[in-house]
C-alpha positions in Angstrom: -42.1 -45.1 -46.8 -39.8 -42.6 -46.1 -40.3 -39.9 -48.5 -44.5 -39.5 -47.7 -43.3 -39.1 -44.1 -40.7 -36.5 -44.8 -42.9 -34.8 -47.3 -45.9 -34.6 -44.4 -43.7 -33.8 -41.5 -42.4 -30.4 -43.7 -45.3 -29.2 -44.3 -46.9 -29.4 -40.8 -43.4 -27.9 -39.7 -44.3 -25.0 -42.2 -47.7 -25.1 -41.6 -47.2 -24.6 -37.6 -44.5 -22.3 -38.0 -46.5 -19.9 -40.1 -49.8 -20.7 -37.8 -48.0 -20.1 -34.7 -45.1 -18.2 -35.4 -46.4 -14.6 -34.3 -48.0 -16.1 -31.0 -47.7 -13.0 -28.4 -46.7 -15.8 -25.8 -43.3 -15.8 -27.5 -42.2 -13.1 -26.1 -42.5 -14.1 -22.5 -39.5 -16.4 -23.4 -36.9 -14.0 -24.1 -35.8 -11.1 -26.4 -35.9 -13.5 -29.2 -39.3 -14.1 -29.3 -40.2 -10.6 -30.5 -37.6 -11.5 -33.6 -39.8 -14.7 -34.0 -43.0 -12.9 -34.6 -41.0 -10.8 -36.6 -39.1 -13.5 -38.9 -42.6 -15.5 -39.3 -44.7 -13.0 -40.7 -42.2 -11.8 -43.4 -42.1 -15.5 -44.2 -45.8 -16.1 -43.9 -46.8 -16.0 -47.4 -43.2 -18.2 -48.6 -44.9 -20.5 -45.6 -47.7 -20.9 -46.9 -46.4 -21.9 -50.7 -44.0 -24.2 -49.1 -46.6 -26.2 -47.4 -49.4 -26.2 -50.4 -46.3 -27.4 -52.2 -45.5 -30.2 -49.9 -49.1 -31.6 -49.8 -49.3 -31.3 -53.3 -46.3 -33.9 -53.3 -48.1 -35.8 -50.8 -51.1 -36.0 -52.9 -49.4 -37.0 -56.2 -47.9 -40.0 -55.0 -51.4 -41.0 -53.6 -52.6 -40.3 -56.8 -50.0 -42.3 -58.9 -50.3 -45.1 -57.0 -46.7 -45.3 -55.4 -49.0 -44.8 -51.9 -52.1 -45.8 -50.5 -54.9 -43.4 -49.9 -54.7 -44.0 -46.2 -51.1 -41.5 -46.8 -53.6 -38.2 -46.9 -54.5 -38.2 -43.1 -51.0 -36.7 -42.7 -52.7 -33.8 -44.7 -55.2 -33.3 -41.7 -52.5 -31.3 -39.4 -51.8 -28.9 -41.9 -55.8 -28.3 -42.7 -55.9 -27.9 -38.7 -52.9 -25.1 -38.6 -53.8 -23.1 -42.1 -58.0 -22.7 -40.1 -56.0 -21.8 -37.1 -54.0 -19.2 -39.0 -56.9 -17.7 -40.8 -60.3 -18.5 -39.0 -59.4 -18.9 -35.4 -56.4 -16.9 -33.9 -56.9 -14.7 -31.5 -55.9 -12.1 -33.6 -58.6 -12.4 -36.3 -60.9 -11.1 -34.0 -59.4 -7.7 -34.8 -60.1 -5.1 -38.0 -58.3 -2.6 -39.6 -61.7 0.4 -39.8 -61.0 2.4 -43.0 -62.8 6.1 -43.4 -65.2 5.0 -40.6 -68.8 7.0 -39.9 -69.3 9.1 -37.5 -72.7 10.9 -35.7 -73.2 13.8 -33.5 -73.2 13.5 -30.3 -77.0 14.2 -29.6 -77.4 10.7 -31.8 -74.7 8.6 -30.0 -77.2 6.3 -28.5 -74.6 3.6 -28.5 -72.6 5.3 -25.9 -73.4 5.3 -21.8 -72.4 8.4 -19.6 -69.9 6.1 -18.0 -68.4 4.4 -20.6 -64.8 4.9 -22.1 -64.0 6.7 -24.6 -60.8 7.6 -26.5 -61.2 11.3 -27.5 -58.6 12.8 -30.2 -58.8 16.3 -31.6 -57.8 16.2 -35.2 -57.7 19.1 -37.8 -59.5 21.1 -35.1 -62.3 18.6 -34.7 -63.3 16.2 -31.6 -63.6 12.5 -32.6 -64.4 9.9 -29.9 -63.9 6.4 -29.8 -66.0 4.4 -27.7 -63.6 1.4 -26.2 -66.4 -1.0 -27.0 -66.1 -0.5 -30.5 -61.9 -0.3 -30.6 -61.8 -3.6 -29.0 -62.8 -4.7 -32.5 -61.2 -2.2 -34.6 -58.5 -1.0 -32.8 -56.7 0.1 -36.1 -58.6 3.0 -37.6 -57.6 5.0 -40.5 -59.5 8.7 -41.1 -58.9 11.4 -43.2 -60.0 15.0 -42.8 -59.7 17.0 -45.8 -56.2 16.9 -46.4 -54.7 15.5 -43.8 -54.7 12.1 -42.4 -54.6 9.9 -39.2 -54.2 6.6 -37.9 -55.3 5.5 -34.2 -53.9 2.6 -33.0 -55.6 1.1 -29.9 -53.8 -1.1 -27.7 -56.7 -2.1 -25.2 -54.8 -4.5 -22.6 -52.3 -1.5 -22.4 -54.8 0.5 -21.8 -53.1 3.1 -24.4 -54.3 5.3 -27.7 -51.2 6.0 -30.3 -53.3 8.5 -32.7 -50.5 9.6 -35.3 -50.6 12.1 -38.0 -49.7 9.9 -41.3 -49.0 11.0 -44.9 -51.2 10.1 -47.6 -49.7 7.4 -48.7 -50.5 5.2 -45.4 -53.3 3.0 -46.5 -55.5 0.7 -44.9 -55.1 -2.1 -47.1 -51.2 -2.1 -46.5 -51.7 -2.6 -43.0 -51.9 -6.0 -40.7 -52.0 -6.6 -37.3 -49.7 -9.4 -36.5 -49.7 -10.2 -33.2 -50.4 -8.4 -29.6 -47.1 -9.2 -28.1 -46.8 -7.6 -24.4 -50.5 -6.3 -24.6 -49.4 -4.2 -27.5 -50.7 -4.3 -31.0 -48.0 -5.4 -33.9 -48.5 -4.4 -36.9 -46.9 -4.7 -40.4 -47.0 -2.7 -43.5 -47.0 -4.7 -46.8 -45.7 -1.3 -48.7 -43.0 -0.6 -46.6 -42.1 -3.7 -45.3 -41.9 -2.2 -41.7 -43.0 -3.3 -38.1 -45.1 -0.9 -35.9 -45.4 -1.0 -32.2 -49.1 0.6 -31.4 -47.9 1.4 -28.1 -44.8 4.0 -29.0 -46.2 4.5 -33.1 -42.1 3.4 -33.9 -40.5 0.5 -35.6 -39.9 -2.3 -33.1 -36.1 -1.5 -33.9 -37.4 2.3 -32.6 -36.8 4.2 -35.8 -39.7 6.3 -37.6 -42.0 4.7 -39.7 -42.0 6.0 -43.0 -45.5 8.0 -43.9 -45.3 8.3 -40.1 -45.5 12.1 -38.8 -46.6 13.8 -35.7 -48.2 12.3 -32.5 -51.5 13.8 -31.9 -52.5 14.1 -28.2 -55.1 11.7 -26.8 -57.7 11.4 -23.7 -59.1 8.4 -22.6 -62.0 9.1 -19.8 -65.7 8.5 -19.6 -67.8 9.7 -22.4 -69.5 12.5 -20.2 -66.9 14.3 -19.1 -65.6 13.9 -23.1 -68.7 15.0 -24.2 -69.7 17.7 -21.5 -65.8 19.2 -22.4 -66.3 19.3 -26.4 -70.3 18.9 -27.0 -69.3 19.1 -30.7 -67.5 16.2 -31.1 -68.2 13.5 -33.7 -68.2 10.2 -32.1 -67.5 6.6 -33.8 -69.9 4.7 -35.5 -68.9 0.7 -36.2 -71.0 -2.2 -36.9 -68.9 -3.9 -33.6 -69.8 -2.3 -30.4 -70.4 -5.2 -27.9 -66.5 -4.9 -26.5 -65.8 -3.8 -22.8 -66.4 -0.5 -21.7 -63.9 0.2 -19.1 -60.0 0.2 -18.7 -58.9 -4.2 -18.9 -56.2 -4.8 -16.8 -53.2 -6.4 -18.7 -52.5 -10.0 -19.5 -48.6 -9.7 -19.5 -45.9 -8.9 -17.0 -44.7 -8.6 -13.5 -46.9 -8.0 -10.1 -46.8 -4.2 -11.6 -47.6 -4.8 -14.8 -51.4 -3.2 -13.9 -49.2 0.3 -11.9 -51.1 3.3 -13.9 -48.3 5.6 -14.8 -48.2 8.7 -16.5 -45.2 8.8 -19.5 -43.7 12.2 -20.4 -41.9 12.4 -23.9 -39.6 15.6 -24.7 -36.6 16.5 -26.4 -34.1 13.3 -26.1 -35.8 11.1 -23.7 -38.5 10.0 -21.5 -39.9 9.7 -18.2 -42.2 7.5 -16.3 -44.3 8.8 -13.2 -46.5 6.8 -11.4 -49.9 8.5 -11.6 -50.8 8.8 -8.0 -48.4 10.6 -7.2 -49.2 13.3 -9.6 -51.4 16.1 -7.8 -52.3 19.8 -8.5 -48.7 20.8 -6.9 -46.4 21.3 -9.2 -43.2 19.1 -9.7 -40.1 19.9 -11.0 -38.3 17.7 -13.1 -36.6 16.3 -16.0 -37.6 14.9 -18.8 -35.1 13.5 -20.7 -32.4 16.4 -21.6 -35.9 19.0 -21.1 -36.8 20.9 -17.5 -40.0 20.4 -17.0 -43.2 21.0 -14.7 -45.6 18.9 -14.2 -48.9 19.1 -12.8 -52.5 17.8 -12.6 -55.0 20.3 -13.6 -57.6 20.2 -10.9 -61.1 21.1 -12.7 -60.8 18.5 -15.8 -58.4 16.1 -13.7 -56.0 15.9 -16.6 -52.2 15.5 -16.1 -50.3 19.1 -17.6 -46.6 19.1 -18.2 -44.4 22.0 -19.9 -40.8 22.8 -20.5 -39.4 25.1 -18.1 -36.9 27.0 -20.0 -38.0 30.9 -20.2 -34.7 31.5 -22.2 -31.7 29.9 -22.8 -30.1 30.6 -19.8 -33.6 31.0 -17.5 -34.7 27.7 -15.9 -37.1 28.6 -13.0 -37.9 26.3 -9.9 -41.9 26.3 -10.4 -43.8 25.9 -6.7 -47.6 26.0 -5.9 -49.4 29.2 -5.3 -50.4 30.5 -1.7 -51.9 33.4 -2.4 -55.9 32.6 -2.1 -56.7 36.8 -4.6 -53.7 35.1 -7.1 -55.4 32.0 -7.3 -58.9 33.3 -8.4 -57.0 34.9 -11.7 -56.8 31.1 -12.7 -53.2 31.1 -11.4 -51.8 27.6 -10.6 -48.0 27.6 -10.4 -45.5 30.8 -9.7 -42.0 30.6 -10.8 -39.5 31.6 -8.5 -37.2 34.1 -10.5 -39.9 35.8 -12.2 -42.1 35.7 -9.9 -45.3 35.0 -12.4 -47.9 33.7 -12.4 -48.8 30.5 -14.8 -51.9 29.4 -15.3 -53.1 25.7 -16.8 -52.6 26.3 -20.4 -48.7 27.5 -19.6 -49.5 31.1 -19.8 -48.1 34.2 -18.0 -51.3 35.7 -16.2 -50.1 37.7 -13.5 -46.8 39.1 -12.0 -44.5 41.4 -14.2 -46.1 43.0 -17.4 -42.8 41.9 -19.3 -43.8 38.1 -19.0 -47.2 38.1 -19.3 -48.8 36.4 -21.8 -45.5 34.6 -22.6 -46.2 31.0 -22.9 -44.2 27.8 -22.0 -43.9 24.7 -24.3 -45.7 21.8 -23.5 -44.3 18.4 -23.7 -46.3 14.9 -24.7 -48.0 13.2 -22.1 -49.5 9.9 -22.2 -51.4 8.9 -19.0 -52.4 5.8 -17.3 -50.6 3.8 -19.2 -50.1 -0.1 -17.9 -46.8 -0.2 -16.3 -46.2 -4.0 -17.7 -46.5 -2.9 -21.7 -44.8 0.5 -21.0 -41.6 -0.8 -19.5 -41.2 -3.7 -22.5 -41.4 -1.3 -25.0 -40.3 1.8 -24.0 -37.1 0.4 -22.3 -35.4 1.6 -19.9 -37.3 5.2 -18.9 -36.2 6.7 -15.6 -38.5 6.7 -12.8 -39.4 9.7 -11.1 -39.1 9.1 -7.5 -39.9 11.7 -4.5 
């Protein structure tokens, strides 16, 4: 009696570990939960052995004689967790889109003026992404002649990672594991390594390996997308019956929905909610880099550069007043130069020594769901006015 019971009480213990180990709900119980998720897909596959095993046992002993047949319900419970796993979970709703078609934009008939889009320029050429169609895919893997890019899309974060990758990064070696925080998990079978879609790191926040540059993205209705680059190439999928706007996130505190606006430089971060951001510049710092930042008032996207002329030159940046300086496309003057900036970060006007210098611009990432941001990002300092 006892050994049928302790054979089928192992193997649904495997079987619901490995079904519902990398639930996203862990993580709402602690710090540990993300090493759950973590610990249970490494062991998935052992998992799954471990419990075939088990029934296998189970069934031998029916099959012998030393039980009655009656013994294989306990098998039911296991059948129950391995569809689960496989067929059901949330997560099998999602792909991983490998070399995926494109069309002109003349013949995106898939795509409304006002839906959202994701819109990436890579190797020179605008690609955009309906949301409808990422809610499905939201791991997409494109090369461009020689170089290559993944776009992770984390839709209840409302955020785009599109990283330049080396060749190496394949499609088939990657697996989206859970959605812990809003945030896409996935895991490389080559490397062995965890990725957070939100920040494109390791969830121990090292570089993943084949993992290179961040490539800027713009999430905003497919009009103004298509109005500001009318050669773009935009998404084809066989999945296009997602939602079309921003979703407000699942996870998190009574801010957890806060648009913000996060600025990465050299050696740190900052968080700024996005309201508050306006065509006036404002000076701050972003991690150890000065910085201005600024929303540029024609496209209604959020600018932000390093403020360092030189080494030892760190101008105060203040808006312009002077109506005959403003129609040279000035938007910013610095005050110990006294030039004149305009949206791209270049010198237009002032002193012929600076002109046509330009300043460095820093990552930004905007709108970003305050809830997912402040899980994975940590602790980034607030700007406050």
């Amino acid at each position: 009696m006892a050994l049928p019971l302790i054979l089928s009480f192992l193997a649904t213990l495997a079987a619901a570990v490995m079904a519902y180990g990398t639930d996203p709900r862990w993580v709402e119980q602690g710090t540990w939960g993300l090493g759950l998720i973590v610990l249970a897909r490494r062991l998935q596959w052992p998992l799954v052995a471990l419990a075939l095993l088990l029934c296998l046992g189970l069934l031998a002993l029916v099959i012998s004689g030393k039980r009655r047949a009656w013994w294989l319900i306990a098998l039911l419970p296991v059948l129950a967790l391995f569809v689960h796993r496989f067929l059901t979970a949330p997560t099998n709703r999602y792909d991983v889109l490998d070399s995926p078609a494109f069309v002109a934009a003349a013949d995106a008939r898939h795509v409304r003026d006002e839906d959202y889009v994701v819109g990436v320029i890579f190797n020179e050429q605008p690609y955009a992404y309906p949301y409808a169609s990422l809610f499905r895919t939201p791991v997409i893997v494109q090369s461009d002649r020689e170089r290559r890019m993944v776009l992770i899309w984390s839709a209840y974060a409302n955020a785009a990672t599109p990283i330049e990758v080396a060749r190496e990064v394949k499609a088939r070696d990657l697996d989206i594991v859970s959605d812990p925080m809003d945030t896409l998990l996935l895991y490389n079978g080559r490397t062995g390594q965890f990725i957070v879609g939100l920040t494109g790191r390791t969830y121990h926040g090292g570089k993943p390996a084949g993992f290179e540059a961040h490539i800027p993205a713009i999430a905003q209705p497919w009009r103004q997308w298509r109005t500001a680059h009318p050669e773009t190439r935009v998404l084809m999928t066989n999945s296009s019956t997602g939602p079309t706007q921003p979703l407000a996130p699942r996870h998190g505190n009574a801010n957890a929905g806060t648009p913000q606006v996060i600025f990465i430089g050299d050696g740190g971060e900052l968080s700024i909610q996005s309201n508050l951001i306006t065509a006036l510049p404002i000076n701050v710092k972003v991690g150890d880099t000065p910085a201005v930042v600024f929303r540029d008032a024609p496209t209604g996207r959020v600018k932000a550069f390093d403020r360092r002329l030189e080494q030892d030159l760190i101008p105060q940046f203040k808006p312009v007043v002077d109506a005959k300086v403003k129609l040279k496309g000035v938007v910013m003057t610095d005050a110990d130069t006294g030039s004149g900036w305009d949206a791209r970060g270049v010198a237009v006007d002032g002193p012929k020594d600076w002109r046509g210098k330009k300043l460095r611009p820093i990552e930004v990432r905007e709108d970003i769901h305050r809830g997912p941001s402040d899980f994975w990002y940590g602790d980034i300092p607030w700007y406050v006015p």
